[in-house]
N, C-alpha and C positions, 0 to 999 in steps of 0.2 A: 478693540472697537466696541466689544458689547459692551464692556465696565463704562467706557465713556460714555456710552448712549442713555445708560442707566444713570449715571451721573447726572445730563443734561436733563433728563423727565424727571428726577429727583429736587434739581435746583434752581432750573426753569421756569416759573408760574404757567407761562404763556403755552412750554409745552404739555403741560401736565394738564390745562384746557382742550388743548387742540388732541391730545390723547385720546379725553375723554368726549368729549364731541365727536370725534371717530367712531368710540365704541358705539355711545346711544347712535349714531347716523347708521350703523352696521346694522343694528339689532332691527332697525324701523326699514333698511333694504332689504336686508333677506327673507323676513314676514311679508311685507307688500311687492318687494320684486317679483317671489316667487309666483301671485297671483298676477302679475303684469306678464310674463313670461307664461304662464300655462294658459290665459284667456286671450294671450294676443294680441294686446292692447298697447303694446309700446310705442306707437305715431302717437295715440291719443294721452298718451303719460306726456309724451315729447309736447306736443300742444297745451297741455297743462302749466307745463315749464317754462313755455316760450314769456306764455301769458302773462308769468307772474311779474316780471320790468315790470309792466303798468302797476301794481299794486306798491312794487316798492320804490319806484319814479315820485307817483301821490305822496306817501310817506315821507321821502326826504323834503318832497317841497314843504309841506305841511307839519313838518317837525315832530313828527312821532316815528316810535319804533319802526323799522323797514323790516323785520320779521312780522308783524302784524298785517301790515301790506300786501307782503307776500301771503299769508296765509288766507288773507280774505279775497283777492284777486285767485289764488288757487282753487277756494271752493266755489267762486262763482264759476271761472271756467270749467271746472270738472262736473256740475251742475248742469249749464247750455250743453256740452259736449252729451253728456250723459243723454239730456232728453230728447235731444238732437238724434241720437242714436236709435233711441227706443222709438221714437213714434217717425222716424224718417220723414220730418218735415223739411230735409236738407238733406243733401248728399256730405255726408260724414265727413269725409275728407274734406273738400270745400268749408265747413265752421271749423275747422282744427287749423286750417290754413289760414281762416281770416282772424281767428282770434292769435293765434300765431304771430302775425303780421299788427294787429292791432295793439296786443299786449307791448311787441316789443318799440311801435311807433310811441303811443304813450308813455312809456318808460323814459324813451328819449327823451321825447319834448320837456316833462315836468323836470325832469336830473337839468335840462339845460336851463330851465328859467329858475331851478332854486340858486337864490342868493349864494355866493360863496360856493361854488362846485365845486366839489373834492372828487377827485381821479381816484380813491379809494372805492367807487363804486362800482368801481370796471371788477371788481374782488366779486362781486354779486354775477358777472358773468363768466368769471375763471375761475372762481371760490377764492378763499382766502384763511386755510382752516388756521391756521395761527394768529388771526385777527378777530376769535371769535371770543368773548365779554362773558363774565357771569351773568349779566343777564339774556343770554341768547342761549346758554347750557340749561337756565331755569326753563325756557320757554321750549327747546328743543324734549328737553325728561319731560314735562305735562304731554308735548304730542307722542314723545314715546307710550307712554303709560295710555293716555287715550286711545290710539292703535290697538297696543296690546291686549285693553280690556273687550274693543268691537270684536276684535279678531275673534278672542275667547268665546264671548259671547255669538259670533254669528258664524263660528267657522265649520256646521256644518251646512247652513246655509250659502253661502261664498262656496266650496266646493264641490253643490251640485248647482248652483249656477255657472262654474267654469267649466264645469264638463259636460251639462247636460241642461240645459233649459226646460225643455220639455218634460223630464224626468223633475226638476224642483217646481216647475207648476202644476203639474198632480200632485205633489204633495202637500202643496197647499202654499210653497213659498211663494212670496210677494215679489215676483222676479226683477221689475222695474225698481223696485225700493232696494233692495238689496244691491241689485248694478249700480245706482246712485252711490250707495253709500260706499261700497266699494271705491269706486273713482275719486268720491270724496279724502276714503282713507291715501289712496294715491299723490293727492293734493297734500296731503300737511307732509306724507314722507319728501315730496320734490322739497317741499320746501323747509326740510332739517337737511338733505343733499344740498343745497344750493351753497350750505356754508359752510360745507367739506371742499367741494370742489366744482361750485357756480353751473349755471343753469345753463352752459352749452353744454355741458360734460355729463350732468345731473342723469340721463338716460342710462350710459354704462354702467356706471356703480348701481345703477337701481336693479340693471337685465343679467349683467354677465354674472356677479358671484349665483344667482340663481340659476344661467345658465351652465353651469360649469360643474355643479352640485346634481345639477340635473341628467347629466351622463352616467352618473353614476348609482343615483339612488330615483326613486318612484315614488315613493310614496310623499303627499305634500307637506307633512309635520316633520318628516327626515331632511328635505329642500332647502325648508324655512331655516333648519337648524344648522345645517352646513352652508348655505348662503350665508347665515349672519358671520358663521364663522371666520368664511373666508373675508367678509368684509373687514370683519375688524384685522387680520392678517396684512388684506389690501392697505389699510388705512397705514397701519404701525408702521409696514415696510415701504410704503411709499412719505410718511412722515420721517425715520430716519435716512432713507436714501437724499430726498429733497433739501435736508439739515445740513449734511454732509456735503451734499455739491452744490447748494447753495443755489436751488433753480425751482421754482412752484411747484408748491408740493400738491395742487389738485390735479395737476399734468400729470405728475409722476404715480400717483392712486392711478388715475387710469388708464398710463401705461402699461405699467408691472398688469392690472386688471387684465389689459387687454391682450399683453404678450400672453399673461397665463392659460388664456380660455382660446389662443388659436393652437398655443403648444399644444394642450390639452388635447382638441379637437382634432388638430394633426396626428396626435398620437392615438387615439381610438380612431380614426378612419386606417391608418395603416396596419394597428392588428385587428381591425376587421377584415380588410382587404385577403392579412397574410392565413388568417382561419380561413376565409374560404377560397382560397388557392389550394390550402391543404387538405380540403373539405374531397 
């Protein structure tokens, strides 16, 4: 089975994209899941996501890129969310709700009045990683690289705003700018997730490899490092399982995902349980 599977990514074009598109989507989860996951923030990742239909509904009708859409519909809502948040001229939940609700109304309406509708859009709500173009791997490596280089540059900034507000505003950091850009950075990762495994799924693959990583290790550069890892794991083995039985492979990423991080879970709460029985 392994020699054939090697085979298929060997002589495959399509799989050898969707491989790679896996990795960069991995690398850009478990760097931003990790901070989605330790600040809390996963309703408002999820309302980031909803959102993005409306950008890429525009897009198809208007005949440009639909990652473009997506990514410009992703930092406007992670933007209202954000400042929504900080100056609570709304109640939080309520703007993640209505843009929620509005992204995905929008999305609708334009995909239904662009000329010639193609059902390959419904891939933008279940993913569709083997439908994914050299030019969406060019676009997906730029927001890799982009992430990677903020992360670098603000990543003592980002965690002592997740763990301490108060302690990064003595210090002088710009806590509202810094939460922006954060959410920001959230924004372009949904939207390299959306064409792994589409933006109702887009949440798991962003929380669980980081959750999962997170039972184990503390410190957040060890998190980021074993999230990615697992992602690209999730992706490869939910790409040849999906190959093999011939069933959507962004299901299958976040099942294997999801079976992984309950077994997990199950299994440290029971040798907690059995240590302090014998305690």
């Amino acid at each position: 089975m392994v020699n054939s599977m090697i085979d298929v990514f060997l002589s495959q074009d399509f799989m050898q994209k969707a491989l790679l598109a896996g990795f960069l989507a991995s690398l850009a989860c478990g760097i931003i899941g990790t901070y989605v996951v330790v600040k809390k923030i996963t309703f408002i990742s999820g309302g980031i996501a909803h959102g993005v239909l409306g950008g890429i509904g525009i897009a198809y009708y208007f005949k440009f890129n639909p990652l473009i859409g997506a990514i410009v519909a992703a930092l406007i809502s992670a933007v209202i969310i954000g400042l929504v948040s900080i100056r609570r001229y709304q109640n939080e939940d309520t703007i993640i709700g209505a843009l929620w609700a509005i992204g995905m109304a929008v999305g609708i309406l334009f995909i239904s009045m662009t000329p010639g509708y193609n059902t390959d859009l419904l891939s933008y709500l279940f993913g569709n990683i083997l439908m994914v173009t050299s030019g969406d791997l060019w676009i997906i490596s730029i927001l890799d690289l982009f992430i990677l280089a903020l992360v670098i540059g603000f990543y003592k900034h980002f965690l002592a705003v997740c763990f301490d507000e108060e302690f990064a505003r003595i210090r002088g950091i710009k806590v509202e700018f810094t939460y922006l850009l954060l959410l920001c950075l959230v924004a372009c990762t949904v939207v390299i997730l959306i064409q792994v495994v589409g933006l109702i799924l887009v949440i798991a693959l962003l929380t669980l490899p980081a959750a999962i990583t997170g039972h184990f290790v503390q410190r957040l550069w060890k998190i980021m490092i074993g999230a990615s890892i697992l992602g690209i794991i999730f992706t490869a083995s939910g790409l040849i399982v999906s190959y093999k039985l011939d069933i959507p492979s962004g299901a299958t990423i976040i099942l294997i995902s999801g079976v992984t991080y309950i077994l997990t879970s199950l299994t440290i709460y029971i040798i907690t349980k059995i240590k302090k029985s014998r305690a």
